[in-house]
C-alpha positions as CSV (number, residue, x, y, z in Angstrom):
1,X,0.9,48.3,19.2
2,X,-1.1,45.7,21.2
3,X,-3.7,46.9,19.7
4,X,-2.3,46.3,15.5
5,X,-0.8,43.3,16.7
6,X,-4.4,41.7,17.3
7,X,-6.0,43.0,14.2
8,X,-3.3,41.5,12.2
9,X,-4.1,37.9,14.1
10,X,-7.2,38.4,13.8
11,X,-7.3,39.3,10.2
12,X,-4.7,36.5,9.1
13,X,-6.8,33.9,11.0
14,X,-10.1,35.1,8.8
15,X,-8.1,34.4,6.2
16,X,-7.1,30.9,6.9
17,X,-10.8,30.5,8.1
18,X,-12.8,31.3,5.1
19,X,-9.4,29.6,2.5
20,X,-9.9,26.3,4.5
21,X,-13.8,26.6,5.2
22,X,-15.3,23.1,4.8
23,X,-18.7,24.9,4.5
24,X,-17.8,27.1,1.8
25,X,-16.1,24.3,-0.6
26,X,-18.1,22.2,-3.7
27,X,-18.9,18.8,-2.6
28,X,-19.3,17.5,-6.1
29,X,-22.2,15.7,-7.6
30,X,-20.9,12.3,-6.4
31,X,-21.4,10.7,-2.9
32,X,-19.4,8.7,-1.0
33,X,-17.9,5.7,-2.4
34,X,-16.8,2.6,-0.7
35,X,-13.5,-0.1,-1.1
36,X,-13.9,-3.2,0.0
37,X,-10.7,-4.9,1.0
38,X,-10.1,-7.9,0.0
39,X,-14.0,-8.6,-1.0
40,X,-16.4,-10.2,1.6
41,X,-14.4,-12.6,3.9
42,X,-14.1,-13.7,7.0
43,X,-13.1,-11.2,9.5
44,X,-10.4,-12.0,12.3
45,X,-9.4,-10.7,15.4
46,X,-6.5,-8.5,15.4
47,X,-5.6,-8.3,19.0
48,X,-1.5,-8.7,19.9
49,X,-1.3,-9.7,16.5
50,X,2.3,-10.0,14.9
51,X,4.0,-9.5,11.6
52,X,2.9,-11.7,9.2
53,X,1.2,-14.4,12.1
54,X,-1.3,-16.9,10.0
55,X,-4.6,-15.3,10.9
56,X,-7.0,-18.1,9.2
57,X,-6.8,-19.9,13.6
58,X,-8.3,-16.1,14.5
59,X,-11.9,-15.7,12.8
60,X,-15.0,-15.0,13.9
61,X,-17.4,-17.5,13.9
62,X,-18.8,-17.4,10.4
63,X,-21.6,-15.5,9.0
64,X,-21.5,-16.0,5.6
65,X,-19.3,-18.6,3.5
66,X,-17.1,-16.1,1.3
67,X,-13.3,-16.6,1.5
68,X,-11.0,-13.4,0.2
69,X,-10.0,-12.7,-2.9
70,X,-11.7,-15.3,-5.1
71,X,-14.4,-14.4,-7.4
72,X,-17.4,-15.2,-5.3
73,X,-16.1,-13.0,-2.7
74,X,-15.4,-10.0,-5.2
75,X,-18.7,-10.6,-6.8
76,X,-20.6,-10.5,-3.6
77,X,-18.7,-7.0,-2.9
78,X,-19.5,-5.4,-5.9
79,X,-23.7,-6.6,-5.2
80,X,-22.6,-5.1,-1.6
81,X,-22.4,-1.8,-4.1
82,X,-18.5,-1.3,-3.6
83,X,-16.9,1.0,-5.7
84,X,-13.7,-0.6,-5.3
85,X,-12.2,-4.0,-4.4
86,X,-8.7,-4.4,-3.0
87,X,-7.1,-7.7,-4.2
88,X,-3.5,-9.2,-3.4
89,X,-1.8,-10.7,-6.3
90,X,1.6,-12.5,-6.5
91,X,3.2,-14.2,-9.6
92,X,3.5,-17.5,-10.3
93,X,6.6,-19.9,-11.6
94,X,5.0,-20.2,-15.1
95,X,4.3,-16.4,-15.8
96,X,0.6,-16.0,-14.6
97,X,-0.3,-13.4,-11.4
98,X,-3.0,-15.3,-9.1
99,X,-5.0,-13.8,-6.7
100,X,-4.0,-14.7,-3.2
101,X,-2.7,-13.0,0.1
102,X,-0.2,-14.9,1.6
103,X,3.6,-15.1,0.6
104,X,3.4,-18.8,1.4
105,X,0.4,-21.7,1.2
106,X,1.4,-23.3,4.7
107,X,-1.2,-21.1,6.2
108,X,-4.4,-20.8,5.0
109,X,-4.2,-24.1,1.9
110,X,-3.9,-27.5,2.2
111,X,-0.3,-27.1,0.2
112,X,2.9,-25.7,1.4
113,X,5.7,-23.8,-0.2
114,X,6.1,-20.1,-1.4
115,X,3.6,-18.9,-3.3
116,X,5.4,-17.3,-6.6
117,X,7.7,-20.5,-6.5
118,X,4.3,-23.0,-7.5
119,X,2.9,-23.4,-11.3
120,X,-0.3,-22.4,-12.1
121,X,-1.6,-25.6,-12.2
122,X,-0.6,-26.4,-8.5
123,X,-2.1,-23.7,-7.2
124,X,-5.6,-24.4,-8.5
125,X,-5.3,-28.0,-6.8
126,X,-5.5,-26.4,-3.6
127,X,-8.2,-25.9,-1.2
128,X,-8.1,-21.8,0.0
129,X,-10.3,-22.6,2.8
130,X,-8.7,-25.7,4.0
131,X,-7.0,-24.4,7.3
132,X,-9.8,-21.5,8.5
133,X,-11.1,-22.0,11.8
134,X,-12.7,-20.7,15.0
135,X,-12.8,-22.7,17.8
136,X,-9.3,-23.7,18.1
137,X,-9.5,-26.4,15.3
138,X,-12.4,-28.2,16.3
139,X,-14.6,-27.0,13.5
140,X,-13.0,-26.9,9.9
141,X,-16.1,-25.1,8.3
142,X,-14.6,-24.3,4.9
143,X,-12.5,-27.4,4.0
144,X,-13.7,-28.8,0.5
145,X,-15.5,-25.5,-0.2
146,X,-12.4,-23.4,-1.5
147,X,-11.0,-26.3,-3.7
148,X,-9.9,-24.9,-7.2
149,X,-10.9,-21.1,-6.4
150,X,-7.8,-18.9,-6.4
151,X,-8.1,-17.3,-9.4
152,X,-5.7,-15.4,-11.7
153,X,-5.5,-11.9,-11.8
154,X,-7.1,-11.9,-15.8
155,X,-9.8,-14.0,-14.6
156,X,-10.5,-11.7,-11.7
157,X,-10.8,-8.5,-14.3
158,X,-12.1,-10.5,-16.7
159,X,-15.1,-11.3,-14.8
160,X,-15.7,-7.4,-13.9
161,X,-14.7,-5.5,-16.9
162,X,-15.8,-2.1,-16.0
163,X,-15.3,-2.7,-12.5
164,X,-12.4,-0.9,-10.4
165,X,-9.8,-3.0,-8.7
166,X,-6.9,-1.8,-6.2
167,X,-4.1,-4.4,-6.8
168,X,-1.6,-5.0,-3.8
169,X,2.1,-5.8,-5.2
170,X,3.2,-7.9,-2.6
171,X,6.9,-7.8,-3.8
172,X,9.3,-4.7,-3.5
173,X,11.0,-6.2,-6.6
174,X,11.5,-3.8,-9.9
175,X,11.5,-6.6,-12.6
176,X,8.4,-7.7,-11.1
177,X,6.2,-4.5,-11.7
178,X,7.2,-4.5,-14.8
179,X,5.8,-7.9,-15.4
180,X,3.1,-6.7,-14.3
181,X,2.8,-3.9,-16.5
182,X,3.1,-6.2,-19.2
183,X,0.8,-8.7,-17.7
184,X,-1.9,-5.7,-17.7
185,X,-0.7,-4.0,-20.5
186,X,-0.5,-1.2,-18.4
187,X,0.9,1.6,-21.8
188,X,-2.7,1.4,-23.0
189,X,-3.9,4.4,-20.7
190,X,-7.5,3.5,-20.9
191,X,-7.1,0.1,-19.8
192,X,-5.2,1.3,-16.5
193,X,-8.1,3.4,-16.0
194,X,-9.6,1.2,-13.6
195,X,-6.8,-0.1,-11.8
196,X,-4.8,1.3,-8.9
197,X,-1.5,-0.3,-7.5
198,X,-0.5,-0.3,-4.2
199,X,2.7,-2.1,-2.5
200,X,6.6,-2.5,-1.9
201,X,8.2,0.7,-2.2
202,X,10.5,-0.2,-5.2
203,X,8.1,-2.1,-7.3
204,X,5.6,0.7,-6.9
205,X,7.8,3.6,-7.5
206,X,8.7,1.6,-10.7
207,X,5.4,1.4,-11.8
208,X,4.9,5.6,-11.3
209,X,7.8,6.3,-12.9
210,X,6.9,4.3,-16.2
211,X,3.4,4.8,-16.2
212,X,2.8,8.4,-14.7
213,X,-1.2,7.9,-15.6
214,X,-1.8,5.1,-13.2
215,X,-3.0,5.4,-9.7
216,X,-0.3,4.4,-7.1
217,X,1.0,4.6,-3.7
218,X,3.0,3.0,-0.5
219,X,2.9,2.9,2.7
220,X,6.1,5.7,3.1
221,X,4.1,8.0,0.2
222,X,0.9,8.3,2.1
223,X,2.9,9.3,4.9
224,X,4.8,11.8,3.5
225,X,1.5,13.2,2.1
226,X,-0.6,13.4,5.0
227,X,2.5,15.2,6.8
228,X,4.0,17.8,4.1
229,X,-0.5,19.0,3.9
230,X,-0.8,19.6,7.1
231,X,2.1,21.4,7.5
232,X,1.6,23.4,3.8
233,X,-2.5,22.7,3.1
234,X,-3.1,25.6,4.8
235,X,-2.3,28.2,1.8
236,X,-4.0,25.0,-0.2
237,X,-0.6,23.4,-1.8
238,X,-0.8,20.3,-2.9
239,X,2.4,18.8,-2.5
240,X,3.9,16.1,-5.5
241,X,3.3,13.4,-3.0
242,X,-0.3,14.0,-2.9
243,X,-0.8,14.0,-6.6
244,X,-2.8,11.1,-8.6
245,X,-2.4,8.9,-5.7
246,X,-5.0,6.7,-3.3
247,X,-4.5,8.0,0.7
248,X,-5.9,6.4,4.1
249,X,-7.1,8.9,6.5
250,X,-7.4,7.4,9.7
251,X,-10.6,8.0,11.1
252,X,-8.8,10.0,14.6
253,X,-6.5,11.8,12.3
254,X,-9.1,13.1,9.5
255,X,-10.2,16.7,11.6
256,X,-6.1,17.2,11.3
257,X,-6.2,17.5,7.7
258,X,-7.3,21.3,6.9
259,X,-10.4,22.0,5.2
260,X,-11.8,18.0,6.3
261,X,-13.7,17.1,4.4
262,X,-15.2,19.1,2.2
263,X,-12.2,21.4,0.9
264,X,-10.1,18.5,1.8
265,X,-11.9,16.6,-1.3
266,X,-12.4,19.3,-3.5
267,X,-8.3,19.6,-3.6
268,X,-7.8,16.0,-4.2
269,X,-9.9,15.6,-6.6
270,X,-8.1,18.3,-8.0
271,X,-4.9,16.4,-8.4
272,X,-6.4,13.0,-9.1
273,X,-6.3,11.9,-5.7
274,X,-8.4,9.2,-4.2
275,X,-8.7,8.7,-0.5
276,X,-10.4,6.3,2.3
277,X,-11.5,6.9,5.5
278,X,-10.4,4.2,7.7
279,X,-10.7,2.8,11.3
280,X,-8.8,4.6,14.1
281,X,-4.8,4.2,13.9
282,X,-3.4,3.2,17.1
283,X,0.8,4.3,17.0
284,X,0.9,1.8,20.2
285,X,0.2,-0.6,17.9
286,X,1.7,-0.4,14.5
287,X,1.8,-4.2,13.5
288,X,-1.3,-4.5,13.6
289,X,-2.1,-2.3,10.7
290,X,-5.0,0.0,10.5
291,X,-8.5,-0.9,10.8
292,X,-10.9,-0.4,8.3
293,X,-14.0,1.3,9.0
294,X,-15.9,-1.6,10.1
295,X,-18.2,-0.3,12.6
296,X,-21.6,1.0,13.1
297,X,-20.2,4.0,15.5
298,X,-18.0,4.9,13.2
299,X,-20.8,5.8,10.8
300,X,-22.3,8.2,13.2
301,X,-18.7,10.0,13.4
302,X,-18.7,10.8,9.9
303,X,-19.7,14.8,9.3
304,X,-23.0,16.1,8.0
305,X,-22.9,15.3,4.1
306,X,-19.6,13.5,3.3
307,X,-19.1,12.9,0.2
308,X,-15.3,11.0,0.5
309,X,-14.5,7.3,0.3
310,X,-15.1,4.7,2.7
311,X,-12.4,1.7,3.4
312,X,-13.7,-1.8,4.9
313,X,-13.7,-5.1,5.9
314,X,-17.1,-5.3,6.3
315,X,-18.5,-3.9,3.5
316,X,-21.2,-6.8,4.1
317,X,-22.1,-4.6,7.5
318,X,-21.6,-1.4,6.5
319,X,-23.0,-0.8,3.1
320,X,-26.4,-2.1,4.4
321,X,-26.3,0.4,7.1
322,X,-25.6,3.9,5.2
323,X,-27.4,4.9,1.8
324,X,-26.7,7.7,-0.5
325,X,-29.3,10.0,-1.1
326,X,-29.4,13.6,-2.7
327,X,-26.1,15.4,-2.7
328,X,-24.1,12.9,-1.3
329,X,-25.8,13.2,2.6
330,X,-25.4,10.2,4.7
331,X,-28.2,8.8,6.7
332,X,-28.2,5.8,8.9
333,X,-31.0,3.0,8.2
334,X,-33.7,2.8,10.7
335,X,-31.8,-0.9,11.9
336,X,-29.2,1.7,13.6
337,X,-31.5,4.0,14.9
């Protein structure tokens, strides 16, 4: 009986094994590809950092003079060969959507009130690099610089028409996604080819329902996914919550997901599904987000030949540092070696 018993085990776990084999699976013809979030910007230190805090007192000294989400900084991204940029958008009182992170202006502007409650033409008065600085407010190096840059969302794409963009909803309201389905014109399937929406769980879920072609998720669905595969990805079923969606996969978590990474891709892309490595996520720590994949060491963790995507924000370091060569390996530049 003991005997049966192991041969059973033995031949169930062969099974599993060769069904969930990274080795055996296709990598596709494409490499990896890489999002940057929010376009080259200035980076800031997330330590004890709380909901919502104004981050603009945190940065590093600066490197570069790009400030997020304008169209310098998305241009320089794209010549930083992203695949992707990740943009934050919120209405405005007059029926435009501009590009800009905060709910309010206090923090980062010289102007003050909520965002979506300011005209258009307000909001391109203001300086978006009025308040950054590093040393405690000694230094101001971006005042005067950012004067007139936050763009509108049409600029943004019109500026980089075959380029892809994820958008970040700010709101959770309904009546807004549909604005900005009409904003986009988001029934025209091929225009929404390009676009993925991410954000509050109502206006997103709006946005799925009505358009079923475009690319969206939240917080809760990525989640739900990540959970319900590695509980059922085994037997390689692809739940409805991992279908024609974007995921982040947490650099400590990926080795979790069954099959990572190269059966893990070829069953995403499968269903339409997008997804990003990102920087270790730290449940301590929830407020603080998760870290993209913003540093060198996390380059040498990635396995022989990956061929997923890449989520940072520091694309300005580590694009330079990897390069794509035949069949999607990954190779560090000799500057890492």
């Amino acid at each position: 009986m003991t005997k049966i018993i192991f041969i059973i085990t033995l031949l169930i776990g062969s099974i599993l094994y060769i069904m969930n084999a990274s080795w055996l699976a296709d990598k596709g013809n494409g490499g990896f590809y890489l999002l940057a979030h929010r376009g080259v910007y200035q980076n800031y230190d997330r330590t004890n950092l709380a909901k919502d805090e104004c981050t603009v007192n945190r940065i590093s000294k600066p490197t570069h003079h790009y400030i997020e989400n304008t169209i310098l900084a998305i241009s320089k991204a794209f010549e930083y060969k992203a695949d992707t940029v990740e943009i934050d958008i919120h209405p405005t009182k007059d029926g435009e959507f501009v590009v800009f992170h905060d709910w309010t202006l206090n923090c980062r502007t010289n102007g003050s009130g909520v965002t979506r409650e300011q005209t258009l033409k307000y909001l391109k008065t203001l300086d978006v690099g009025y308040n950054y600085t590093y040393d405690g407010g000694k230094n101001y190096p971006f005042r005067g610089v950012g004067v007139g840059l936050m763009p509108t969302l049409k600029q943004v794409i019109e500026a980089f028409p075959n380029k892809k963009f994820l958008i970040n909803i700010k709101s959770n309201d309904p009546q807004e996604a549909e604005l900005l389905a009409q904003y986009l014109k988001l029934d025209d399937k091929k225009r929404a080819n390009n676009l993925s929406i991410y954000g509050g769980e109502k206006a997103v879920d709006k946005l799925a329902r009505d358009y079923p072609w475009l690319k969206t998720f939240t917080k809760k669905r990525v989640k739900r996914c990540l959970k319900e595969y590695i509980l059922v990805g085994w037997a390689g079923i692809i739940t409805e919550q991992c279908k024609n969606t974007t995921l982040l996969v947490p650099i400590n978590y990926a080795n979790y997901l069954w099959g990572w990474p190269n059966r893990f891709k070829e069953r995403m892309d499968s269903v339409g599904t997008d997804y990003y490595l990102v920087g270790p996520y730290n449940p301590d720590t929830p407020t603080n987000g998760i870290p993209g994949f913003n540093t060198i060491e996390y380059i040498k963790e990635l396995p022989e030949g990956y061929t997923g995507g890449i989520w940072t924000d520091k694309i300005e370091l580590i694009s330079p540092q990897i390069k794509q060569v035949e069949f999607g390996l990954i190779a560090l530049n000799s500057q890492t070696n």
